[in-house]
KEKEZA-747813 format. One record per residue (C-alpha): x, y, z; residue in one letter; residue number from 1. Coordinates in steps of 0.25 Angstrom, whole numbers. Each point is the difference from the previous one (the first is absolute). Layout:
# KEKEZA-747813
X, Y, Z, resn, resi
X, Y, Z, A, NUM;
...
# end
This chain:
# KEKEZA-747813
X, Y, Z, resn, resi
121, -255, -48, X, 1;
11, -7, 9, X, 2;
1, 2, 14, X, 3;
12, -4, 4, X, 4;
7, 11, -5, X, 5;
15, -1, -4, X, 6;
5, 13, 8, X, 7;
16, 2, 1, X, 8;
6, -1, 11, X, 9;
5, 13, 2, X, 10;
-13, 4, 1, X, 11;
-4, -9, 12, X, 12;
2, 6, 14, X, 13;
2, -7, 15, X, 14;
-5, 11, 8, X, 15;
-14, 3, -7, X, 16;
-1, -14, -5, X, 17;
-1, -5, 13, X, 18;
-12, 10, 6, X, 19;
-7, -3, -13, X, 20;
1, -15, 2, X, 21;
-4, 1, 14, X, 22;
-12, 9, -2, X, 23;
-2, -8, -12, X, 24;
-2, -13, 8, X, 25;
-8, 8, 12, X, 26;
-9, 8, -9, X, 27;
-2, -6, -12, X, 28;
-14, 7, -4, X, 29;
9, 12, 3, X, 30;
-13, 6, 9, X, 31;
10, 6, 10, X, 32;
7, 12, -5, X, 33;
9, 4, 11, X, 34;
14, 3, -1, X, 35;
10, -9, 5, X, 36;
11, 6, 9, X, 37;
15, -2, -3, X, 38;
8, 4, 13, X, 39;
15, 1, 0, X, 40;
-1, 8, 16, X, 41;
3, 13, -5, X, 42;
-7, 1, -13, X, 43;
-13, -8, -3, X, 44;
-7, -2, -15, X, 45;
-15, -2, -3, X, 46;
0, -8, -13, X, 47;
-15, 0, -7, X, 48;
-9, -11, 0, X, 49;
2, 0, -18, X, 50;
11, 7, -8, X, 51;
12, -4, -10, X, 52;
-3, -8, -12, X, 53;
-15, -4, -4, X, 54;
-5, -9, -10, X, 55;
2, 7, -12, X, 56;
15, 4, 4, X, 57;
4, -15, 3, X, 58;
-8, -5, -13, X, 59;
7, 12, -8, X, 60;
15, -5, 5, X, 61;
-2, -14, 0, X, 62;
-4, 1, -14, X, 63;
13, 8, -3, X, 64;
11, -6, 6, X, 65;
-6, -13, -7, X, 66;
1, 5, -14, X, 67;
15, 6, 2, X, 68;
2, -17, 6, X, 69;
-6, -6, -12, X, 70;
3, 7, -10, X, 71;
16, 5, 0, X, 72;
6, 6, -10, X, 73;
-13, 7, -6, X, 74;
-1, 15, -2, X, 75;
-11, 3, 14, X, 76;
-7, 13, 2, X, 77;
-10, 5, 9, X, 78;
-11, 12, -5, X, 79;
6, 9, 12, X, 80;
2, -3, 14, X, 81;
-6, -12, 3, X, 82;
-5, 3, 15, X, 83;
4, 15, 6, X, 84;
12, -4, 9, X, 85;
15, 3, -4, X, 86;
4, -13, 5, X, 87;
-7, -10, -6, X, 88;
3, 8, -16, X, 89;
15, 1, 3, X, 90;
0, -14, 2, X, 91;
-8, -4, -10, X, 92;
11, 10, -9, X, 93;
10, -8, 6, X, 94;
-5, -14, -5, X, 95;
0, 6, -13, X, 96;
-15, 8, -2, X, 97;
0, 12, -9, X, 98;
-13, 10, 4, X, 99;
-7, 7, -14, X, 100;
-5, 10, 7, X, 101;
0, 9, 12, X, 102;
-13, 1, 10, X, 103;
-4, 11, -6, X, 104;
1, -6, -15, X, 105;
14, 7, -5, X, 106;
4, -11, -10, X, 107;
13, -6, 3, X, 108;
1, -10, -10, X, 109;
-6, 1, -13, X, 110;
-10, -10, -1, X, 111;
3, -1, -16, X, 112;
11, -5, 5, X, 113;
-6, -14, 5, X, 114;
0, -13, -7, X, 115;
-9, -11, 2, X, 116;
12, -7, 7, X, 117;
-1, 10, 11, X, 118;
-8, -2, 14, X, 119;
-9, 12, 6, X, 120;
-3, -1, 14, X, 121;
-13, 8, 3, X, 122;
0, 7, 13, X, 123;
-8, -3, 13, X, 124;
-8, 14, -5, X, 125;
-4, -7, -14, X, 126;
1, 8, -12, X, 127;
-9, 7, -10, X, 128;
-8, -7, -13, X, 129;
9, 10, -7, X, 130;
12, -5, 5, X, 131;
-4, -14, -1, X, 132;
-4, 2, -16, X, 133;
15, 6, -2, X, 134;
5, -12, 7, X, 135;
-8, -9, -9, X, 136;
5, 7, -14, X, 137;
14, -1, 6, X, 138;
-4, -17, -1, X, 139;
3, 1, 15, X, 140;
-13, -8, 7, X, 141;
-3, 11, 12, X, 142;
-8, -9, 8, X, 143;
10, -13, 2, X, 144;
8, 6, 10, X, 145;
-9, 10, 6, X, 146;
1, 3, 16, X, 147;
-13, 8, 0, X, 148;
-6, -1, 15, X, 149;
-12, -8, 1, X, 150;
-7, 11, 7, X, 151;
3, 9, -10, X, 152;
-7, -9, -11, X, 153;
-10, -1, 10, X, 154;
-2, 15, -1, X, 155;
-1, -2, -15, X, 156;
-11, -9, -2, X, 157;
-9, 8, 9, X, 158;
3, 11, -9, X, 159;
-4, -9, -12, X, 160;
-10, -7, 7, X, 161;
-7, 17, 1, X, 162;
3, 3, -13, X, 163;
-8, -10, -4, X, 164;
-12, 4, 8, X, 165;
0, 14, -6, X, 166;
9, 6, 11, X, 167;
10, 9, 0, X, 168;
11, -1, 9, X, 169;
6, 11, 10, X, 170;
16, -5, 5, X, 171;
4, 3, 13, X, 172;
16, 1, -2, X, 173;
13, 10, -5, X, 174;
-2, 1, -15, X, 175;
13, 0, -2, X, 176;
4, -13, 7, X, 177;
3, -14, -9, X, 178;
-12, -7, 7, X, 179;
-10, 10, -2, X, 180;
2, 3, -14, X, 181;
-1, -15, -3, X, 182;
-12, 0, 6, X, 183;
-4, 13, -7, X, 184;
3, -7, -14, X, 185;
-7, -13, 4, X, 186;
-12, 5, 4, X, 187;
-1, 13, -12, X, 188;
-1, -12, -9, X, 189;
-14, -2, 7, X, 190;
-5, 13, 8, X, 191;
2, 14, 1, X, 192;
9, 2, 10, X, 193;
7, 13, 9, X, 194;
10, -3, 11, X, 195;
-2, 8, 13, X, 196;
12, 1, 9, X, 197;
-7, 4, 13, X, 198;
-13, 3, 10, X, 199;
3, 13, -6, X, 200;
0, -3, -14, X, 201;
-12, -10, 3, X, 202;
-7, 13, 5, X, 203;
3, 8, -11, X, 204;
-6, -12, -9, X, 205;
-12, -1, 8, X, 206;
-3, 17, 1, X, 207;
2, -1, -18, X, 208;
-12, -12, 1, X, 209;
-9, 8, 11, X, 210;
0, 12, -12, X, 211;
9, 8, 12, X, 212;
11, 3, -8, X, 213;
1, 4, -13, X, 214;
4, -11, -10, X, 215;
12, 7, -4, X, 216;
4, -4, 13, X, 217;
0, -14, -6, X, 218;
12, 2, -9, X, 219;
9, 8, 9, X, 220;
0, -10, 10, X, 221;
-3, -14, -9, X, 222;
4, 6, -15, X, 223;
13, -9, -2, X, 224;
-6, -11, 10, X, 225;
-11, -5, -6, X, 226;
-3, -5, -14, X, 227;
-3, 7, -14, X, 228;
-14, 8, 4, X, 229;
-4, -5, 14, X, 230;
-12, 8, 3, X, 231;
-3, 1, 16, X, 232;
-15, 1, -1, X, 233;
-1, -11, -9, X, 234;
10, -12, 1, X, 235;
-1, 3, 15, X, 236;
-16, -4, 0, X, 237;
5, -15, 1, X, 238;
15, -3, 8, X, 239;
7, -7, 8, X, 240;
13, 3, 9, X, 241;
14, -9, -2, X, 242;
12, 4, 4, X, 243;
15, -1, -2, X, 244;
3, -12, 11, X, 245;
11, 5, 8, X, 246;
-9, 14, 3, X, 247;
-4, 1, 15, X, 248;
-13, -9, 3, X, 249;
-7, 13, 9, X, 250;
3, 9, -12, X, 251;
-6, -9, -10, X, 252;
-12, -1, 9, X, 253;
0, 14, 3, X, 254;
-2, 2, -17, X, 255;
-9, -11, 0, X, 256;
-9, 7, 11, X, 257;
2, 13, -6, X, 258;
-5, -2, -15, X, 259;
-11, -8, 5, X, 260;
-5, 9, 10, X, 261;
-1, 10, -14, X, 262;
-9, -11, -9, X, 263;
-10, -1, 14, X, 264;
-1, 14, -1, X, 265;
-4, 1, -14, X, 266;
-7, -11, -3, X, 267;
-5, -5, 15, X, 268;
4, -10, 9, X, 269;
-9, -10, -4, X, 270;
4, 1, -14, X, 271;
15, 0, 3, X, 272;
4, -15, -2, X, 273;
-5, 2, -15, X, 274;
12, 12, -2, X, 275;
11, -5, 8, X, 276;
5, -13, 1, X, 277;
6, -7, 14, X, 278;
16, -2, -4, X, 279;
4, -2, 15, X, 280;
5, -16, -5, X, 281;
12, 8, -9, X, 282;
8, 5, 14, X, 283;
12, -8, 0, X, 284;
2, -11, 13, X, 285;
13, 4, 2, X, 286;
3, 15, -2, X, 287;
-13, -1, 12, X, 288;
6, -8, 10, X, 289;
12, 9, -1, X, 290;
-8, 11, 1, X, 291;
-9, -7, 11, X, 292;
12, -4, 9, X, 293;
9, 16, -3, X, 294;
-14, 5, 6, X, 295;
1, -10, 12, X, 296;
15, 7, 2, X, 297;
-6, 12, 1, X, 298;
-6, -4, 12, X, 299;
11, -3, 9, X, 300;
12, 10, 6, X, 301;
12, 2, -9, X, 302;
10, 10, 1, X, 303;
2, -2, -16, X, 304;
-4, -9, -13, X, 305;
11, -4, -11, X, 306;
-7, -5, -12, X, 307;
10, -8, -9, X, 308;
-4, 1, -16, X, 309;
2, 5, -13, X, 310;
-2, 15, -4, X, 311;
-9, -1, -11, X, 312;
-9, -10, 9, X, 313;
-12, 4, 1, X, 314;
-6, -10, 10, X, 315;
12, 4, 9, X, 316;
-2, 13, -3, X, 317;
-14, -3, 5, X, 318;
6, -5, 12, X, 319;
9, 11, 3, X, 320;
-13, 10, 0, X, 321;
-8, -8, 10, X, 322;
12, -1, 8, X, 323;
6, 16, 0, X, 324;
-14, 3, 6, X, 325;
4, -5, 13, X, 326;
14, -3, 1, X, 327;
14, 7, -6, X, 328;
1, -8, -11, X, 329;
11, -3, -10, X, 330;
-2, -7, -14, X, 331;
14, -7, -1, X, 332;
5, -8, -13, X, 333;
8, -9, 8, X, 334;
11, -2, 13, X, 335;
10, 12, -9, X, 336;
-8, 11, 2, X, 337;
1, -1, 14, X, 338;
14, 7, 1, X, 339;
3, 0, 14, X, 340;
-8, 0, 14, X, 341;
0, 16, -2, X, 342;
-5, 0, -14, X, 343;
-10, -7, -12, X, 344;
-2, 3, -14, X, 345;
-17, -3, -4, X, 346;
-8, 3, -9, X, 347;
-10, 11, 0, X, 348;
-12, -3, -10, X, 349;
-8, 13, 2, X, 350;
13, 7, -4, X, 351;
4, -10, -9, X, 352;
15, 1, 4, X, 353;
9, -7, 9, X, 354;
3, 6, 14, X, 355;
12, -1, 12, X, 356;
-6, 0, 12, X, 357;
10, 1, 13, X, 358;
-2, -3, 15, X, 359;
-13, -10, -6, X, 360;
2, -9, 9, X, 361;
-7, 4, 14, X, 362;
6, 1, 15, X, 363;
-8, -6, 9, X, 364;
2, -6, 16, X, 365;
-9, -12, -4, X, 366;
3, -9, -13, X, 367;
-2, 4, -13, X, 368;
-11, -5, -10, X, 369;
0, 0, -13, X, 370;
-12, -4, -9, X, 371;
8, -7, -11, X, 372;
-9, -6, -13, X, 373;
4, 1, -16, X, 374;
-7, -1, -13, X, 375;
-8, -10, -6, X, 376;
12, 0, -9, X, 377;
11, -2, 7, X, 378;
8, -10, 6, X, 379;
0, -5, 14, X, 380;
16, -2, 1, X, 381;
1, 19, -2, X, 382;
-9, 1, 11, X, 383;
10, -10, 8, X, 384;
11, 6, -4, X, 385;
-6, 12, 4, X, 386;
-4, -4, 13, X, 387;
15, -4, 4, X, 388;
4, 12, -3, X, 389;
-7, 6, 9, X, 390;
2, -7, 12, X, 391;
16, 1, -3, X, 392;
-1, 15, 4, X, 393;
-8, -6, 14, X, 394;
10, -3, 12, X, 395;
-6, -13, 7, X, 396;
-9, -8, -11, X, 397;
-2, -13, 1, X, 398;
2, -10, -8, X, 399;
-8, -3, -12, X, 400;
-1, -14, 4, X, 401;
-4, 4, 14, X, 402;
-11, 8, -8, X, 403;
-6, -9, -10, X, 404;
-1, -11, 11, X, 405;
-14, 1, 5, X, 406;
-3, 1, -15, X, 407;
6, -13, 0, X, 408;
-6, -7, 10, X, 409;
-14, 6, -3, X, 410;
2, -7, -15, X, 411;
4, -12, 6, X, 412;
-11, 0, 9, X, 413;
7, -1, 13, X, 414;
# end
């Protein structure tokens, strides 16, 4: 895999670039998750210790834009959106990329359509041995110029590595997401399996294994989310827990705690090990240290939080939940939805529906802060342009260059 990424440059950013490189340089085992502070006078941001694009994002784009560069003139398609950020896939429009189907798999395209002249992009998410057969009859190789997210793979093969061991296999993730029905479809292909969304579902699982609830129970909840006749009390004697990667950490470890609190109780704590298998290696690095350093912001004062992201991100929706717990919290797609000092268009996931909020940005006699962080999936220049925004409604600021100079001197070492 390569590791200097090609990235374009209208993707790069000044402002946020800067605090990285410098955190970067002072931190680089990344132990201290403190926030650092942005102060323009009358208006100060807290930028998160991890956030913006992660591994998998950079590996996903790089690989992208390098195939529009080396092959021009060749009919490109991406599966569906290639990583959840608007930004990123109307450029990727722009340069010439069709999608074949939306995120929640309405077919653009048709795929009998496709010669074996054509180029398919698989998505950061990965795609289903279903798809990947169609592909292949098409004469279209779906593994040549597949963006798959390492950490994604990774969650395969432990499911595989299960299956094998005779274990069935319980998916922390939305069923209905790209990356979870992958992962669904890669592991059936070895294990039972049955996709929990929550603690609460976890709980529900847990009560079916403990005899509890009646198994009944089993298919309202699980029916259209597990495969073709998962029994609870049997393929649940011997399982594991992996989840969908962009899935809160604490959640995960909360359904993890949950279903293995349940075999202990049935079959003993000494005998526990034998019926459910220790998964914590699939959690993914980088949606953690988001998580890890958006928990460190909780810990300081903030009059409010701006997370920066796509709306059918789920890692930034993630992000938006810890945050809304503390602070006023708005889930913005970019610098348009704010509107004016007196007014913000955000997105509302609970509601599923975009909201004008006025007066959103707080009086106060001392500065104002803002927590400002973004998506694993989305570019540091939005949360830049962002930024600027904001301190063009505050009389006073200072300039950015003034700002980033300490960042400056403490990269350089002076």
């Amino acid at each position: 895999m390569p590791k200097d990424f090609l990235i374009p440059d209208l993707y790069q950013s000044e402002i946020i670039k800067t605090v990285k490189n410098a955190r970067q340089i002072l931190d680089p085992r990344k132990k201290d998750r403190k926030p650092s502070i942005l102060d323009f006078g009358p208006v100060r941001f807290l930028i998160p210790r991890h956030f913006g694009f992660c591994y998998g994002v950079e590996n996903a784009i790089d690989i992208a834009y390098r195939t529009v560069e080396q092959h021009p003139g060749k009919n490109i398609y991406l599966l569906s959106e290639m990583i959840h950020n608007p930004t990123v896939n109307k450029n990727l429009e722009k340069r010439g990329i069709r999608f074949l189907f939306e995120t929640d798999g309405t077919e653009r395209i048709p795929l009998s359509s496709l010669t074996p002249d054509d180029i398919v992009i698989v998505p950061a998410f990965g795609t289903t041995l279903e798809m990947q057969k169609k592909l292949e009859e098409q004469g279209v190789n779906p593994y040549q110029y597949d963006t798959t997210c390492p950490f994604v793979v990774k969650v395969w093969n432990r499911g595989r590595q299960l299956g094998k061991k005779g274990y069935s296999l319980v998916i922390h993730g939305k069923h209905q997401h790209e990356e979870t029905r992958a992962t669904f479809s890669h592991s059936a292909q070895q294990a039972p399996c049955v996709v929990v969304l929550n603690p609460e579902e976890a709980q529900v699982l847990a009560d079916i294994l403990l005899e509890k609830r009646p198994l009944s129970d089993f298919d309202h909840y699980f029916g259209e989310k597990s495969t073709e006749g998962f029994h609870p009390l049997e393929d649940l004697k011997h399982f594991g827990v992996i989840n969908q990667t962009t899935m809160l950490a604490s959640e995960t470890r909360q359904v993890m705690e949950i279903l293995k609190g349940a075999v202990e109780k049935k079959y003993g704590a000494s005998d526990a090990e034998m019926h459910f298998a220790d998964t914590s290696d699939t959690l993914c690095y980088a949606t953690n240290e988001n998580q890890s350093a958006t928990y460190a912001l909780l810990k300081e004062r903030a009059d409010m939080a701006l997370v920066v992201g796509g709306y059918n991100s789920s890692n930034t929706m993630h992000l938006v939940e810890l945050l809304e717990e503390r602070f006023p919290t708005y889930h913005i797609r970019d610098a348009s939805e704010i509107t004016s000092p007196r007014e913000i268009h955000h997105y509302n996931q609970w509601k599923k529906e975009m909201q004008q909020t006025r007066s959103w940005i707080p009086k106060a006699a001392e500065p104002i802060t803002i927590a400002l962080t973004s998506g694993a999936s989305c570019p540091d220049a939005l949360v830049d342009e962002v930024l600027l925004k904001l301190t063009s409604y505050f009389e006073g600021c200072r300039p950015v260059e003034e700002v980033l100079e300490p960042f400056r001197e403490e990269a350089a070492g002076e």
